[in-house]
C-alpha atoms as one frame of an Amber mdcrd trajectory, in Angstrom:
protein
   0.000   0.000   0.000   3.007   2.037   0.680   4.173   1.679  -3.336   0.658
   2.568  -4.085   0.675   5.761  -2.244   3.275   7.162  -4.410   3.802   5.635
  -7.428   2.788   7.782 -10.398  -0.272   6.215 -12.212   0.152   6.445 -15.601
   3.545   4.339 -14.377   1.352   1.864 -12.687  -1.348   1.211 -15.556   1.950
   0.772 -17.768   3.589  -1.858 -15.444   0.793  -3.954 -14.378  -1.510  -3.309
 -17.212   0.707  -4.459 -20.014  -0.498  -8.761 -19.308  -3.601  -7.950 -18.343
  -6.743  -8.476 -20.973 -10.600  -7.218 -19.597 -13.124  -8.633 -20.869 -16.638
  -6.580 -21.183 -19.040  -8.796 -22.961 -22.510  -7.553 -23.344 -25.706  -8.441
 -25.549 -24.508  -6.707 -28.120 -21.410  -5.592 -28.154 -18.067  -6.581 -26.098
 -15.608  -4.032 -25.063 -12.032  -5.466 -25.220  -8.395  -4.384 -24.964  -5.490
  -4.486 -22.208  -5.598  -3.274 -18.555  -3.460  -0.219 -20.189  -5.106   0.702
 -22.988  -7.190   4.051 -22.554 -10.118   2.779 -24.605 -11.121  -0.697 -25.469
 -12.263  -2.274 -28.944 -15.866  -1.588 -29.098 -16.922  -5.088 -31.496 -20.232
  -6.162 -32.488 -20.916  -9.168 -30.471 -21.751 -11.592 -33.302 -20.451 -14.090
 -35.870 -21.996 -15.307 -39.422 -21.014 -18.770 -40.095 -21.064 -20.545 -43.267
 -24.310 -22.674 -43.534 -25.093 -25.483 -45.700 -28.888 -25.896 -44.547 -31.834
 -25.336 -46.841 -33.722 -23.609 -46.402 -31.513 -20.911 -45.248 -31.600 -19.188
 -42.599 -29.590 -15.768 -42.278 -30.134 -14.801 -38.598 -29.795 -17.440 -36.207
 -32.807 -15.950 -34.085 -34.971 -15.700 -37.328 -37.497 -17.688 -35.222 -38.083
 -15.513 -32.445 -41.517 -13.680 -31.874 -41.428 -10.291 -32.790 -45.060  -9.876
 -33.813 -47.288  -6.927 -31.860 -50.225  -7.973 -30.540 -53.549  -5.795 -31.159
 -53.422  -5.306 -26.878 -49.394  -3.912 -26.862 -50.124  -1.853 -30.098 -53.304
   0.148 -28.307 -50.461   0.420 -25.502 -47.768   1.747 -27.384 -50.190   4.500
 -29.391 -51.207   5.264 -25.548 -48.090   5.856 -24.111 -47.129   7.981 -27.312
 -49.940   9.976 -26.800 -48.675  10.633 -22.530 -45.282  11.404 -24.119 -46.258
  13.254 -26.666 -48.502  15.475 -24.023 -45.217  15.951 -22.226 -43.060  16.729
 -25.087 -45.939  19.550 -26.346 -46.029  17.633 -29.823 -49.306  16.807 -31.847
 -50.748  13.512 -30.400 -50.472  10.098 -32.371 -53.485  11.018 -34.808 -53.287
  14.673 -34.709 -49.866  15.191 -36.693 -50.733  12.788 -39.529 -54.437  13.999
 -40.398 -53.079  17.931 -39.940 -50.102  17.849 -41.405 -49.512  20.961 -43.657
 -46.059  19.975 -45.466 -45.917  17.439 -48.009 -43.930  14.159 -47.494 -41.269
  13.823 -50.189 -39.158  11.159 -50.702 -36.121  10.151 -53.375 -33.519   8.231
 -54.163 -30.425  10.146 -53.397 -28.235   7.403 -55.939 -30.839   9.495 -58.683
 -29.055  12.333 -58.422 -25.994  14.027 -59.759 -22.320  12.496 -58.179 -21.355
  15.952 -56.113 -24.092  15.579 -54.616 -23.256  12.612 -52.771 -19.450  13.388
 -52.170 -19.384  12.830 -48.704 -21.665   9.850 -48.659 -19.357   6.636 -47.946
 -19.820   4.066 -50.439 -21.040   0.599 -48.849 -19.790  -2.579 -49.649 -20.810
  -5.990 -48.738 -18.286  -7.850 -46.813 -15.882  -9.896 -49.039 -16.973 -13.901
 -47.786 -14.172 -15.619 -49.595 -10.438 -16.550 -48.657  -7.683 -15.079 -50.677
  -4.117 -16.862 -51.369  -1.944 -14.205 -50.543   1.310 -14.328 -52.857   4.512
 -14.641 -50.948   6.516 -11.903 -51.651   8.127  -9.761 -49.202   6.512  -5.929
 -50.202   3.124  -8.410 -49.423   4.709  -9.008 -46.164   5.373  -6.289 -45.212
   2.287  -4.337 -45.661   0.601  -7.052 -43.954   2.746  -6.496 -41.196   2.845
  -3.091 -41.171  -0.777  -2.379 -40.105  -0.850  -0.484 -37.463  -4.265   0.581
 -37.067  -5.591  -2.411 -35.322  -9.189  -0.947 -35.944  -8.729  -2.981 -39.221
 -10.064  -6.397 -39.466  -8.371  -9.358 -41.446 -10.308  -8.811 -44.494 -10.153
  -5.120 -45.068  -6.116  -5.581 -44.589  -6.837  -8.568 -47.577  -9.078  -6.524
 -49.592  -5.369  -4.193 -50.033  -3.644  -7.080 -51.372  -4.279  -7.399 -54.802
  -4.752 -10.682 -55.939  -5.554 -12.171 -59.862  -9.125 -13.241 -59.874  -8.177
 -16.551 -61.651  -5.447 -17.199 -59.907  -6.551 -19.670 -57.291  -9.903 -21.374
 -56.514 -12.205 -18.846 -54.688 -13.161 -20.865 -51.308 -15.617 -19.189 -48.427
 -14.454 -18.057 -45.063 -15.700 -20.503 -42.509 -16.530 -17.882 -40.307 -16.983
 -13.932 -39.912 -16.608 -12.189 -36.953 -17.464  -8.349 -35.977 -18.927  -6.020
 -37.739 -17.998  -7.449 -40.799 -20.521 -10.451 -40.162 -23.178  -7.869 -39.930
 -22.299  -6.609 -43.462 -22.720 -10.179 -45.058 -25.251  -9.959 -47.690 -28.067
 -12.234 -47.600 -27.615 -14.056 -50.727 -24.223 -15.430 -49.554 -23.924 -19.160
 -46.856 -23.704 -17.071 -44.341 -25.930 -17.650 -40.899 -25.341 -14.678 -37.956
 -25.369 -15.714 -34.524 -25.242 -13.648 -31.270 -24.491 -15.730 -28.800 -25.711
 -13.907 -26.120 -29.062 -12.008 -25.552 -31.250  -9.626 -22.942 -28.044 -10.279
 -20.575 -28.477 -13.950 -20.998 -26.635 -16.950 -22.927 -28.898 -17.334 -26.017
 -29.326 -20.549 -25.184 -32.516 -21.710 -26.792 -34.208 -24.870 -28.696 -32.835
 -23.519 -31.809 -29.213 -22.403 -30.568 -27.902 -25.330 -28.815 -25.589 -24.468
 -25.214 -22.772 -26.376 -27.271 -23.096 -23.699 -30.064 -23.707 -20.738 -28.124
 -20.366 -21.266 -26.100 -18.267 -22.061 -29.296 -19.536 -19.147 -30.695 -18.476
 -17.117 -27.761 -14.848 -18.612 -27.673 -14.294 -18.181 -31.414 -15.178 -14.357
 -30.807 -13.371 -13.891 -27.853 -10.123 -15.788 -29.901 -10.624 -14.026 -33.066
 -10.515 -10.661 -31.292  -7.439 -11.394 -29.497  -5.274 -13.079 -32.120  -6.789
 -10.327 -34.966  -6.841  -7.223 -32.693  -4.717  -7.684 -29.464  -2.162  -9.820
 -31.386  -1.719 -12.197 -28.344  -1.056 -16.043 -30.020  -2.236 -18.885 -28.513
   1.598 -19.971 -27.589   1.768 -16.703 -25.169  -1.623 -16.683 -23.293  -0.159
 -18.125 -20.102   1.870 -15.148 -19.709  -1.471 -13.209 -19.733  -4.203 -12.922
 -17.160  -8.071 -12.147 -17.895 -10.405  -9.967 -16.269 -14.188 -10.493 -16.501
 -16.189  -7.524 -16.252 -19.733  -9.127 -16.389 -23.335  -7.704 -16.371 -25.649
  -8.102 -13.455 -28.076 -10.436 -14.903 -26.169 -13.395 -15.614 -26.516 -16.033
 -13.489 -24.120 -18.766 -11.953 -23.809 -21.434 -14.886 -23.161 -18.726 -17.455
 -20.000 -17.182 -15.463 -19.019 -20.390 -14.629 -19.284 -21.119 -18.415 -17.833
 -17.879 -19.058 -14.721 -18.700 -17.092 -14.420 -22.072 -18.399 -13.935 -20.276
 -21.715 -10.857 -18.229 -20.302  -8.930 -20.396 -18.975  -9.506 -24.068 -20.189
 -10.152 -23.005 -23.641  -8.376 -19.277 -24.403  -5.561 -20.620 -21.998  -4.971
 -17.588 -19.883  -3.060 -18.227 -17.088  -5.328 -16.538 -14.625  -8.833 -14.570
 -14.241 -11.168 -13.076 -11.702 -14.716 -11.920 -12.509 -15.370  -8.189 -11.142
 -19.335  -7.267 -11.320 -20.170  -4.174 -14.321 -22.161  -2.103 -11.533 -19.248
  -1.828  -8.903 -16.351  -1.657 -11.808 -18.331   1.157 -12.843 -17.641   3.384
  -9.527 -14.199   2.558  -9.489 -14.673   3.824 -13.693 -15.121   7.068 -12.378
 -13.203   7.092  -8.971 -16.575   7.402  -6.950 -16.883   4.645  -3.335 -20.880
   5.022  -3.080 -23.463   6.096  -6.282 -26.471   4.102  -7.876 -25.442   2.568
 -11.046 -27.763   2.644 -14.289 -26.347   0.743 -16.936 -28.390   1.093 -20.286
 -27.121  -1.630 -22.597 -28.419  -2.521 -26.159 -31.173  -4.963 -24.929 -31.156
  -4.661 -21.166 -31.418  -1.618 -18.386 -29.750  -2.981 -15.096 -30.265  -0.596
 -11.949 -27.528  -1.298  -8.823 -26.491   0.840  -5.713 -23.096   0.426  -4.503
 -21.927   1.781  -0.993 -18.612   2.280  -0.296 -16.984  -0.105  -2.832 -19.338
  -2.703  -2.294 -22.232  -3.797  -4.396 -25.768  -4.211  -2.553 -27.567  -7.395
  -4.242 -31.121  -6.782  -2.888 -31.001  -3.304  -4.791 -30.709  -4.554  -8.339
 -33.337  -4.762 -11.146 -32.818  -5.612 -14.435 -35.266  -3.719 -17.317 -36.111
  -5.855 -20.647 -34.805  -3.085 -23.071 -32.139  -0.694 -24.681 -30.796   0.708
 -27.248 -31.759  -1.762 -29.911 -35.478  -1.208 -28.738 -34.947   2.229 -28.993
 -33.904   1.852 -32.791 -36.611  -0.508 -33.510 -39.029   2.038 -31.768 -37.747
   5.151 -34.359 -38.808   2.974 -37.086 -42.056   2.194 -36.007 -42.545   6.062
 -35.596 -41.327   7.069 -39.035 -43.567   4.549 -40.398 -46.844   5.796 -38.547
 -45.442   9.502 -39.661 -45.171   8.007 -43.553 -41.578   9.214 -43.309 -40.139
   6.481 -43.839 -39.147   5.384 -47.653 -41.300   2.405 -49.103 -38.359   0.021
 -48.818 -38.501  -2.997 -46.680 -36.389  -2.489 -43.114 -36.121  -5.531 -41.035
 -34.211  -5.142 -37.944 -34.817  -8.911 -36.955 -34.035 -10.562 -40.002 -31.497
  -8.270 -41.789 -28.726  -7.297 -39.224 -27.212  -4.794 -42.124 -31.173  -2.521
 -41.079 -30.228  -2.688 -37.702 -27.247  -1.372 -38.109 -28.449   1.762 -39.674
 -31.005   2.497 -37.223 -28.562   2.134 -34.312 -26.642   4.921 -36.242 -29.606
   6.832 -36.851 -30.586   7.033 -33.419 -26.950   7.872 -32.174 -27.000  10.813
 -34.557 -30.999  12.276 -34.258 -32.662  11.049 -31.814 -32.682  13.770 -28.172
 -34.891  14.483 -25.695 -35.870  17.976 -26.334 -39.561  19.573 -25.551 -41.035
  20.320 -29.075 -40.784  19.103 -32.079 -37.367  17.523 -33.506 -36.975  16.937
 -36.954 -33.734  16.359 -38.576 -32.955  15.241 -42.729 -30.929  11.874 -43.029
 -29.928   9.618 -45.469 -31.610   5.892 -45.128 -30.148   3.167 -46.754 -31.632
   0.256 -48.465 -30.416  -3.215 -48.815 -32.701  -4.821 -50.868 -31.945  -9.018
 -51.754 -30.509  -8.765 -55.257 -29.956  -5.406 -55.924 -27.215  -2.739 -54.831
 -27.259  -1.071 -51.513 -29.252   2.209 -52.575 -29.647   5.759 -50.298 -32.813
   8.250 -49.661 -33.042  11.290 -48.436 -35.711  12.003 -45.619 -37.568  14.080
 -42.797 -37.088  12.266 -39.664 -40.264  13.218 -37.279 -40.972  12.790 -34.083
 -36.937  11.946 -32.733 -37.584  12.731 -29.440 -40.223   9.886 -28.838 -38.463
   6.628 -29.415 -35.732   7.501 -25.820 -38.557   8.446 -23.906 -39.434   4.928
 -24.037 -36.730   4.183 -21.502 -39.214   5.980 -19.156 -42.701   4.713 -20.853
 -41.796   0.470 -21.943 -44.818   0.005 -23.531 -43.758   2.194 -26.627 -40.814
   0.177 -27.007 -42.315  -3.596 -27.286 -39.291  -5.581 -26.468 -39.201  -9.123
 -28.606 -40.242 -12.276 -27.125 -37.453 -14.836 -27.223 -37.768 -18.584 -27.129
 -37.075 -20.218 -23.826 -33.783 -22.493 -23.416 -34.064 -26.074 -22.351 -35.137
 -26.861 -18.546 -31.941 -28.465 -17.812 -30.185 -25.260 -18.375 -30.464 -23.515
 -14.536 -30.402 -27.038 -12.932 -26.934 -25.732 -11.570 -27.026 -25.560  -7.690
 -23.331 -25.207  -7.159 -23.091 -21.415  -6.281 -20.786 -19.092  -7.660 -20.932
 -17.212  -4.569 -20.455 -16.783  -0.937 -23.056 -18.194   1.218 -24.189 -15.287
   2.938 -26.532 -15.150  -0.596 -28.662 -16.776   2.200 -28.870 -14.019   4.599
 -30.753 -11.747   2.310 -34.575 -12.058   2.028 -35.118 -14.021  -1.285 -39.364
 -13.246  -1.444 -38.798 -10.716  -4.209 -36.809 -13.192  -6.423 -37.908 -13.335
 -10.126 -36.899 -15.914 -12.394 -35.525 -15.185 -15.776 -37.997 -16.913 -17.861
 -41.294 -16.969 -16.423 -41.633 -20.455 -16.799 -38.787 -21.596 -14.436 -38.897
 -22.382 -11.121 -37.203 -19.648  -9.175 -33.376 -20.765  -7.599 -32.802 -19.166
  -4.281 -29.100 -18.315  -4.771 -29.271 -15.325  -6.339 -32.393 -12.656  -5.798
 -32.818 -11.116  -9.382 -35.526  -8.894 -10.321 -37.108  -7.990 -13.309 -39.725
  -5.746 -13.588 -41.870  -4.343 -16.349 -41.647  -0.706 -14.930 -40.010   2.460
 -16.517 -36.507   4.030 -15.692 -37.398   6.542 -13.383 -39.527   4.075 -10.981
 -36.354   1.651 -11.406 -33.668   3.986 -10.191 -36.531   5.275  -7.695 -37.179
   1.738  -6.382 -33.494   0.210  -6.460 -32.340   3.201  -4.118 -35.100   3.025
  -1.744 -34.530  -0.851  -1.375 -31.406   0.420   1.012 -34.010   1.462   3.649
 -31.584   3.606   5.390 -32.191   7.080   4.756 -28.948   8.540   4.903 -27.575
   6.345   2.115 -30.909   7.150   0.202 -30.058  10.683   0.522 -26.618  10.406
  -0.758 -27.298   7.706  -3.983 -30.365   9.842  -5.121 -27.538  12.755  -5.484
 -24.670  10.558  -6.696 -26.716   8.638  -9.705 -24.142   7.660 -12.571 -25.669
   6.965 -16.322 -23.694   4.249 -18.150 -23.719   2.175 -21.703 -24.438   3.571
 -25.009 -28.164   4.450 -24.588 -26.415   6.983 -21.829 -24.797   9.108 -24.657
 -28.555  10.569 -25.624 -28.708  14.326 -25.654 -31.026  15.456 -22.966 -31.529
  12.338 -21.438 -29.830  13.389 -17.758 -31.788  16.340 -17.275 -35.020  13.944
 -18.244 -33.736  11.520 -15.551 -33.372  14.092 -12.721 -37.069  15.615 -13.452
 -38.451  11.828 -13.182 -36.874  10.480 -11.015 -37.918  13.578  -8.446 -41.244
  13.012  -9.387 -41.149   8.955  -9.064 -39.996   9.735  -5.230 -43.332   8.984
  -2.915 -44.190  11.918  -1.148 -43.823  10.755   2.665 -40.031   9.982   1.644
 -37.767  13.034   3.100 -36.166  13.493  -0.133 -36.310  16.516  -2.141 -32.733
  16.746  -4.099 -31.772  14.320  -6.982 -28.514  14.773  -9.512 -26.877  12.718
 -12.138 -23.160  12.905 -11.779 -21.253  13.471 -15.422 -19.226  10.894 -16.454
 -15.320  11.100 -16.286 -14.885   9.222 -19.239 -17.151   7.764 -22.395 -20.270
   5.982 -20.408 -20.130   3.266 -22.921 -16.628   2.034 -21.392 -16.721   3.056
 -18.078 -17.254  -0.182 -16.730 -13.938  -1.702 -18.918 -12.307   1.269 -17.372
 -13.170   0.206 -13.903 -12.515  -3.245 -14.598  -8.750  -2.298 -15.310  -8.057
   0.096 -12.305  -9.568  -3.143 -10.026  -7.119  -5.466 -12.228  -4.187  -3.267
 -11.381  -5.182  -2.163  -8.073  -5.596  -5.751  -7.116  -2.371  -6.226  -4.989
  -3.461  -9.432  -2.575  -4.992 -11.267  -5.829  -7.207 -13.644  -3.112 -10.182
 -14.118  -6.166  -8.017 -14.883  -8.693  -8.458 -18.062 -10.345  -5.603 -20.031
 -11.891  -6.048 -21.900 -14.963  -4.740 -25.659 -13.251  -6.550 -25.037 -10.429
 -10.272 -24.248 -12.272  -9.805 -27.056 -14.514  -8.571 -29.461 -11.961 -11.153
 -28.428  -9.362 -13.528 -26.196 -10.799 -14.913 -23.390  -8.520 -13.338 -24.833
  -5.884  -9.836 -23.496  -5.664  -6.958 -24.537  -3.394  -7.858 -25.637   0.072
 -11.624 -25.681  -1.595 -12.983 -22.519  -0.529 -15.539 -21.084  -3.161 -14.999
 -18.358  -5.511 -15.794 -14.914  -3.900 -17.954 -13.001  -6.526 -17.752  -9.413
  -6.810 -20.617  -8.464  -4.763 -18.380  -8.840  -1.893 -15.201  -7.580  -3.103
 -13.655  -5.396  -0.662 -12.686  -2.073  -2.426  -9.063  -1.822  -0.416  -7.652
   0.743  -3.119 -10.221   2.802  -2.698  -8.165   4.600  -0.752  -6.058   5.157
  -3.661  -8.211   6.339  -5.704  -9.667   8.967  -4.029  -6.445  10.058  -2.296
């Protein structure tokens, strides 16, 4: 503790952080890089394989229920008419039957070149291997690419190769973006191996697939983009930075994957709530992580995480994409092409960028002119320009869930949670476990861990978590130290929206009148990677670390057989480092 006290920390991050990988997976994206990297890779959390099946099927998940019922449609045009009351826009019905400016509509590829000069040109992902000619300039160009942004086959798209000169044979599999770029005439089948904070484990993904899918991600990214070979992975150690809502069997999976089948000679598993206040050098503030698919809500006092305070929300950022094109579509702003965010990953794509660019939470009317892209099956990618309506409407949804209509996703096998060897401590048994939820309704509920899951908006999350303490003190001080994190946190005007709710969410008889959302020190989407690499390096007595021999000689049980201490009850002991 001495050394800690003054050693310089940009010196500290680059001794200790050099062997040290963290690991951020989430539904839709994981956040990877070393312990003393300032940012991680950001990678789409997905890989196309090449299929052979007929008929063929280009999204794994193809099967899953996305229809809206005639019950959660008259919901969602209800709670667009609250939000649109709040927002002072015309109501549902109002702005279409009213309207007094014509809807127009074109094909921006129709028009003159200059026009279009800063439009990037898309191209499909290239699906096929290359023979690369051995030659030394080919070499070295290969070598020389330093931006590791770059993914194996943009670096062999620069390598110019004869078309006749060898037999043109498919990639076996596509990882990254790149497998979300596949077109859908091509073998190709996209998996996501995990969804809504889950293992997509399902009757149509077995748990064999899903975890070779995860492993051939997790490998690809580190041999492709950290450049760490399989012969030197014992020389590195792994740090898990994992949501809330997984559950015992999935981190124990998730570990197996590290060290029996990535080889790293070590791990520990750190929890994304509490790596998030050591993200931002805080001890005690209520954590609201807004992923892609799922909203988790955690208070953490003092460096350590409180379990009976967390609730997990069915919905994101993808939700909020799908919801922008459902409102363009009721608006008639939306060109007569055929969007699919379910079965064409390429549409989802776009509307994730769409809302990242347009969509705020403003009072009045926000409008803003795009360009939407088409991908239609046997034709070439084609543009339009268009009036996006209504932007403000899709975020609120965070606040109002029935606008958003979250997808309803097929149930894995029974056996799956038949796992009663507990990750954690057993003082899981001291807490009151009447409030449990399971994660699919249809499963009997497993005492060991109290998860919740509640059909309720954000405000009345954050409102509920915090009050769950039942010590007003610490009440007082998380409704004034609340920290926004993930993607979804980077809308404009969504703090200010958060304050003004939650206030209002507070019961009256509570003695609480004051509520603030602390900025974030660093990008929200990777301040929980951030975390997870001060804890890494912090982590002087290394008790929870796992060793590779030991986990896959005796599983969980490591050394003299004393269980695996999960994050929950991590002791933060360089806190006082941090906030020195």
């Amino acid at each position: 503790m001495d050394y800690l006290k003054t050693a310089v920390p940009s010196n500290l991050f680059t001794e200790r952080g050099s062997n040290i990988v963290v690991i951020n997976p989430g539904s839709a994206n994981i956040r990877i890089g070393l312990a003393q990297h300032d940012t991680p890779f950001n990678i789409p959390h997905c890989i196309s394989r090449r299929t052979s099946q007929l008929p063929k099927r280009n999204v794994q998940d193809q099967m899953l229920n996305s229809q809206v019922t005639t019950a959660q449609h008259m919901e969602r045009e209800r709670a667009y008419d609250i939000i649109a009351s709040l927002l002072r826009i015309p109501y549902l019905g109002e702005e279409v039957a009213n309207s007094s400016y014509p809807r127009k509509i074109g094909r921006v590829d129709a028009y003159p070149p200059q026009n279009n000069i800063n439009e990037p040109v898309f191209t499909w992902t290239d699906v096929f291997d290359k023979d690369v000619p051995h030659s030394s300039t080919t070499e070295e160009d290969a070598t020389n690419e330093g931006d590791t942004s770059e993914s194996p086959t943009l670096k062999e798209s620069k390598i110019k190769v004869e078309p006749n000169s060898s037999e043109r044979k498919y990639r076996e599999y596509i990882c990254g973006e790149e497998a979300l770029r596949i077109s859908p005439t091509e073998p190709y089948c996209l998996r996501r191996p995990i969804r809504r904070g889950h293992l997509n484990v399902s009757q149509h993904y077995a748990t064999q697939q899903v975890l070779e899918d995860l492993r051939t991600i997790w490998d690809w990214i580190l041999v492709e983009k950290l450049h760490i070979p399989h012969r030197e992975r014992n020389m590195y150690s792994a740090i898990l930075v994992i949501p809330e809502t997984f559950d015992n069997r999935e981190i124990k999976e998730m570990l197996s994957i590290v060290l029996r089948d990535l080889c790293f000679g070590s791990a520990v598993v750190h929890q994304e709530g509490l790596a998030a206040v050591f993200g931002n050098g805080l001890s005690t503030a209520c954590i609201v992580n807004m992923g892609a698919q799922v909203t988790s809500v955690i208070c953490v006092e003092d460096g350590v995480a409180l379990p009976t305070t967390q609730i997990s929300l069915r919905f994101g950022g993808e939700d909020i994409s799908r919801c922008l094109l459902w409102t363009q579509r009721h608006h008639q702003t939306w060109p007569p092409i055929r969007t699919d965010a379910l079965s064409k990953p390429v549409d989802l794509l776009m509307l994730n960028r769409l809302k990242e660019s347009y969509c705020q939470i403003k009072e009045g009317e926000v409008e803003a002119v795009a360009m939407v892209h088409s991908y239609e099956d046997g034709m070439s990618p084609g543009s339009h320009k268009t009036r996006l309506t209504a932007l403000s409407v899709p975020p609120m949804g965070l606040f109002y869930p029935t606008l958003l209509v979250p997808d309803v996703y097929p149930s894995p096998p029974r056996s799956w949670f038949n796992d009663y060897d507990d990750m954690l401590e057993d003082t899981w048994h001291d807490f009151p476990s009447g409030g449990a939820y399971p994660m699919w309704e249809s499963y009997p509920i497993f005492q060991t861990k109290p998860k919740k899951e509640d059909i309720i908006g954000l405000a009345e999350a954050i409102t509920k978590s915090i009050l769950l303490t039942g010590r007003i003190d610490l009440q007082r001080k998380l409704f004034c130290s609340m920290q926004l994190i993930g993607g979804a946190a980077l809308i404009y005007g969504l703090i200010p929206a958060v304050e003004e709710r939650v206030l209002h969410a507070i019961p009256s008889h509570e003695a609480i009148d004051t509520v603030e959302v602390l900025q974030s020190r660093t990008n929200p989407a990777f301040v929980s990677w951030k975390g997870g690499a001060i804890l890494g390096i912090l982590d002087i007595s290394r008790d929870a670390w796992i060793h590779r021999e030991d986990w896959i000689r005796s599983g969980i049980h490591i050394g003299s057989g004393r269980k695996y201490k999960d994050s929950y009850f991590l002791q933060a002991q360089a806190m006082c480092y941090i906030n020195s």
